[in-house]
C-alpha positions as CSV (number, residue, x, y, z in Angstrom):
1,X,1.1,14.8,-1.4
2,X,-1.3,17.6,-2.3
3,X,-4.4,16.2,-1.3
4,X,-6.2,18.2,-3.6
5,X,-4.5,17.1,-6.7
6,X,-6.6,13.5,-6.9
7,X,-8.2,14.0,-10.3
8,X,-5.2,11.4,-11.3
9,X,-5.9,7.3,-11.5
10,X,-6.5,5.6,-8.3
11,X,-3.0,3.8,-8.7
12,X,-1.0,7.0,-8.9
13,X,-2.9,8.6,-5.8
14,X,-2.6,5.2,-3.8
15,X,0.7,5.7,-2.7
16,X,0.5,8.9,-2.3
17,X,-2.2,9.1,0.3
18,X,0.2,7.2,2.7
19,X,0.9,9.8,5.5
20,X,-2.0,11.6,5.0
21,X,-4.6,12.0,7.4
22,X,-8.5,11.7,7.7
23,X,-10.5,13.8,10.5
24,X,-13.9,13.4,11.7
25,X,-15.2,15.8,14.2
26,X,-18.3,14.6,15.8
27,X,-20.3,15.4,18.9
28,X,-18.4,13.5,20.8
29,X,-14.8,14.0,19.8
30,X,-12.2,14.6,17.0
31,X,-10.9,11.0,15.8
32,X,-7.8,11.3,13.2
33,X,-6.3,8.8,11.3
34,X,-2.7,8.5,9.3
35,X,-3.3,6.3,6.6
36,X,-1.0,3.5,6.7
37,X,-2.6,1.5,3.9
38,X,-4.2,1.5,0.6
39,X,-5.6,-0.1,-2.1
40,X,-6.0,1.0,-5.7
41,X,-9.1,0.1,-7.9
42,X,-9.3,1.4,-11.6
43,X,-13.3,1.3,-12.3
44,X,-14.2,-0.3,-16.1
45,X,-10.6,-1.8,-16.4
46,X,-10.4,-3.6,-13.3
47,X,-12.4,-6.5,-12.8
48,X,-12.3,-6.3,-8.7
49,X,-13.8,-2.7,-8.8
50,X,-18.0,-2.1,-8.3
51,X,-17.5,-0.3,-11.4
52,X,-16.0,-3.0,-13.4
53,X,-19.8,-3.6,-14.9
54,X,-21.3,0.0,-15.2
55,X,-22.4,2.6,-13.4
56,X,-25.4,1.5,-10.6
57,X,-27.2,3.6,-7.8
58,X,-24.4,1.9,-5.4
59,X,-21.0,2.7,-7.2
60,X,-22.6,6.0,-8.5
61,X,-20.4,8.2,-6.1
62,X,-17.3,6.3,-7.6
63,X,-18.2,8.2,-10.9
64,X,-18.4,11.7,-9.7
65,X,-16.1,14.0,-9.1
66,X,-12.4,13.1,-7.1
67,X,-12.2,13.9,-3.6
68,X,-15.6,12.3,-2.6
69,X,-15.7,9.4,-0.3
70,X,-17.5,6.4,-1.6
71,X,-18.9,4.1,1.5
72,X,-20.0,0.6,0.9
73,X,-21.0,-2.4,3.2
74,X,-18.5,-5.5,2.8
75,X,-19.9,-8.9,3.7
76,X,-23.2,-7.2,5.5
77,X,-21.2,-6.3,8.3
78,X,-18.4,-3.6,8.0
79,X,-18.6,0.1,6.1
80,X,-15.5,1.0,3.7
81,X,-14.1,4.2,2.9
82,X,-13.1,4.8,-0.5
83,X,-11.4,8.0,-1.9
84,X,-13.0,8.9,-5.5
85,X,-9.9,9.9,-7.6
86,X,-9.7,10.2,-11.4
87,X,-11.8,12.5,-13.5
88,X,-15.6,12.7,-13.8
89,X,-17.4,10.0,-15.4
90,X,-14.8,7.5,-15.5
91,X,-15.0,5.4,-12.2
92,X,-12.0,5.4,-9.9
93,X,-11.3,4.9,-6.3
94,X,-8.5,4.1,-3.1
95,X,-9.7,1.6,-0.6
96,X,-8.6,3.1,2.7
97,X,-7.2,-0.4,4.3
98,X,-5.5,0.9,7.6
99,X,-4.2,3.9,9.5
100,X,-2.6,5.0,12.8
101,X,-5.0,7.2,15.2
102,X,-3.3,10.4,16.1
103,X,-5.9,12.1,17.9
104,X,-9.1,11.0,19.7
105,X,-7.9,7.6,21.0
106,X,-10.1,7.4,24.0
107,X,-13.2,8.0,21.4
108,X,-11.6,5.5,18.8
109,X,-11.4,2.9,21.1
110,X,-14.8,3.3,22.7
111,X,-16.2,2.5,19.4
112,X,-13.5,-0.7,18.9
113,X,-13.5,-1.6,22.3
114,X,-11.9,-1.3,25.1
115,X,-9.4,-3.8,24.8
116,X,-8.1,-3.5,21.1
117,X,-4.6,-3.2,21.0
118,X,-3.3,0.5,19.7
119,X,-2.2,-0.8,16.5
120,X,-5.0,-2.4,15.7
121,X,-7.5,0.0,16.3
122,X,-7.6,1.3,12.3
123,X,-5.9,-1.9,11.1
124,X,-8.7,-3.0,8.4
125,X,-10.5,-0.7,6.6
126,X,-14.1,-2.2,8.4
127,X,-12.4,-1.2,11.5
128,X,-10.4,2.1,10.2
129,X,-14.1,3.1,9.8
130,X,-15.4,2.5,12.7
131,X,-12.7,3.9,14.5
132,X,-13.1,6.9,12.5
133,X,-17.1,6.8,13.0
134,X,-17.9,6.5,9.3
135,X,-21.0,4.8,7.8
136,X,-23.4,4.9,5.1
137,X,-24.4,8.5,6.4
138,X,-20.8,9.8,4.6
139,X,-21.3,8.2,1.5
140,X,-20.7,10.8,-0.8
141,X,-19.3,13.5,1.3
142,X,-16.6,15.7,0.1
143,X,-13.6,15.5,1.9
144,X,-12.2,18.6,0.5
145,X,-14.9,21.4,1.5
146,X,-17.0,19.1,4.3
147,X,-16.6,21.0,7.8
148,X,-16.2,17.8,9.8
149,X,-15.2,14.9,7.2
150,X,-12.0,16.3,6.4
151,X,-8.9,15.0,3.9
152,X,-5.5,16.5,4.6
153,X,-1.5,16.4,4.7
154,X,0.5,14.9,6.9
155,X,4.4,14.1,7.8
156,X,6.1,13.4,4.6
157,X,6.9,9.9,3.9
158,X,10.2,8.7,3.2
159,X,9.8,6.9,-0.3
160,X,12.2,3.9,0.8
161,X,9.4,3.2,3.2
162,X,6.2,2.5,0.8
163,X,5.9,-0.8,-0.6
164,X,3.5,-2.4,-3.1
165,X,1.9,-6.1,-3.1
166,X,-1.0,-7.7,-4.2
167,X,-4.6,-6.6,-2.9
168,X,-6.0,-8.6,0.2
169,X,-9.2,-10.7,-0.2
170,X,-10.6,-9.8,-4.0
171,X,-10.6,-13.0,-6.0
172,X,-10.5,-11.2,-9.0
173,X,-7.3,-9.5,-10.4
174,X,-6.3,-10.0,-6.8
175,X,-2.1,-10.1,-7.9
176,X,-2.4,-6.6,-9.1
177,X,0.0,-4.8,-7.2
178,X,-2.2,-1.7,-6.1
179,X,-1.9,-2.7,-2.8
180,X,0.6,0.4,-0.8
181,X,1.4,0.5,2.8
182,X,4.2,1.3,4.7
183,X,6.7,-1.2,5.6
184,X,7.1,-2.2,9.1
185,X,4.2,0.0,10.3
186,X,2.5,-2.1,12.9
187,X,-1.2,-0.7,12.0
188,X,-1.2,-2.1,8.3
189,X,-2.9,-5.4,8.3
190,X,-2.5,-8.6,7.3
191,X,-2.1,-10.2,3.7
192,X,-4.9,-12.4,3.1
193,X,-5.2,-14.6,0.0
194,X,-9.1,-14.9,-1.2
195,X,-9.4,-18.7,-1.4
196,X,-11.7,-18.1,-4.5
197,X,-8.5,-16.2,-6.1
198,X,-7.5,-17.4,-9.7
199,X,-4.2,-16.0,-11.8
200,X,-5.1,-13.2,-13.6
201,X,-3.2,-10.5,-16.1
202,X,-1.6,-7.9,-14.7
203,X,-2.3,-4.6,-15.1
């Protein structure tokens, strides 16, 4: 995709950041990431997104301009990455669920640990951040212009290869498909049902 083309709704740039890739350079290494796996949320019309209620000082990155990252705690214990997409003022975002670490494995697994399997060293986006070393810190960094938080291209993928599905763990419109990853990629994680999850409309 052209990464800088995300001023579009999170559910059309989903896909499409599938095969791109995420750099951080740090002090003590480069660490980047393919993204294997994404999730879509719409803002005001999507009752699973922060910004389904408004704009607050938490979800206020969400409303800014697209090609911001928007980092949030989940469950007090992991950060998120999000990807701000859309247009200003109207709240719009692509969880970053998974991804495949092309360079700066040594440094990704000293922050996993050393005995996390490859694969599952950016399989989840708590752990695709720390892998990647981000926390609250990046929260609004722009991954277009930022020297060391950096958005870009990868390998073309093969549209037979991206699938959509529901989106793990939300219990709210959780059997939206805006879930994308790639099939048969060993890095994208597992489908979890939220066991609070009710039907809900489609979108």
């Amino acid at each position: 995709m052209n990464v800088g083309n995300l001023a579009r709704p999170a559910e059309e740039v989903a896909p499409e950041l599938l095969g791109a890739v995420l750099t951080h350079k740090t002090p003590q290494g480069t660490v980047s990431i393919t993204i294997t796996e994404t999730e879509a949320y719409s803002g005001s019309a999507d009752p699973a997104s922060h910004a389904y209620r408004g704009r607050t000082p938490r979800n206020a990155v969400m409303f800014g301009p697209a090609g911001h990252l928007y980092v949030y705690r989940s469950h007090g214990l992991h950060w998120c990455a999000n990807i701000v997409t859309g247009t200003e003022g109207t709240a719009s975002a692509v969880l970053v669920r998974a991804g495949r670490v092309v360079e700066g494995e040594e440094l990704a697994r000293g922050r996993r640990g050393e005995k996390v399997e490859t694969a599952r060293l950016a399989r989840g986006p708590g752990n695709f951040c720390q892998a990647l070393g981000i926390t609250a810190e990046h929260n609004g960094v722009h991954l277009l212009t930022d020297p060391s938080l950096v958005l870009s291209e990868g390998e073309p993928v093969p549209a037979a290869l991206v699938r959509a599905g529901p989106r793990v763990g939300v219990s709210k419109a959780h059997d939206w498909e805006h879930r994308f990853y790639l099939a048969g990629d060993p890095t994208v994680s597992a489908y979890r049902l939220s066991p609070r999850a009710k039907p809900s409309a489609g979108a």
